[in-house]
C-alpha positions, 0 to 999 in steps of 0.5 A: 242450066244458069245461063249467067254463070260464064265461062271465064278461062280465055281471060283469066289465062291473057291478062288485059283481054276483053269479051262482050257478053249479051245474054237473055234468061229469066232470073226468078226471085226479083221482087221488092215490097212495091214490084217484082220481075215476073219469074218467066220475065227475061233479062237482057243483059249487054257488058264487057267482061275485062281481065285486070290484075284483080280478076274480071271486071264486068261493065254494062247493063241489065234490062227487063219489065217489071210489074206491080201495083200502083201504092195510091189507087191499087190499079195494075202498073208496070214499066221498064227496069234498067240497071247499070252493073260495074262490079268486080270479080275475084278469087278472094271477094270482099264481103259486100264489096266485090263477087266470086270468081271460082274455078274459072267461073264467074256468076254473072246472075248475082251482079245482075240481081243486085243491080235489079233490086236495088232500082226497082220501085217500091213505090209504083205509081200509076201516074205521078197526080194519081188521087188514090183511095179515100180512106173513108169509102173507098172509092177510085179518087181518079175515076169519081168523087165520093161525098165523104169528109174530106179530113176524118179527125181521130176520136182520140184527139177529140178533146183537143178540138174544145181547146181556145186558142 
């Protein structure tokens, strides 16, 4: 069953009507280059669902935790994600524009999961003075130092350091 499709026929039959939606489901299948929603992870979801002349305005905010790996030091990092969602439904849906509202139905899950995406890291950082690893070695820059040069010039520019300035 997808706990985030909703039934919408108490407002589209009273025009102007309200309704406040809390919802708590997984939504497999968030995951960017950098950090990812774990599957099993659940999303709470707060909004107000409101019926306008277009179809059903859906205002509110999507929380869940989000895990992935630092892009410096490669340690485990993870955080809270949290996504402001003001989208519009209707019969009609502007491609990229607005959602499907169908059969008195609408499926909240898709507003939700473009909202999470968008806002997720794709960077995470463990900490924001992380050292990182030495291209050289390596080794952990935040937990030792390591002896290599600092700065390996590429072979191919070589011939550039016998130049006179």
């Amino acid at each position: 069953m997808n706990e985030f499709r909703l039934d919408v026929a108490d407002l589209l039959h009273h025009p102007g009507s309200r309704r406040a939606v809390h919802l708590a489901a997984p939504l497999p299948g968030l995951a960017v280059l950098g950090s990812a929603v774990p599957d099993e992870e659940p999303i709470q979801v707060d909004a107000l669902l409101e019926r306008v002349h277009e179809g059903i305005v859906v205002r509110g905010m999507a929380r869940t935790r989000w895990s992935g790996a630092c892009s410096r030091c490669l340690r485990p990092v993870s955080g809270e994600l949290t996504a402001e969602i003001n989208e519009l439904y209707e019969p009609d849906p502007l491609e990229g524009e607005t959602y499907p509202l169908g059969n008195e139905q609408l499926d909240l899950g898709l507003a939700v999961r473009d909202a999470l995406l968008l806002d997720l890291p794709t960077a995470p950082l463990c900490r924001p003075d992380c050292a990182g690893l030495c291209p050289v070695c390596g080794i952990d820059r935040n937990d030792d130092r390591c002896s290599c040069e600092e700065s390996v010039p590429d072979p191919r520019w070589a011939a550039l350091s016998q130049l006179e300035h």
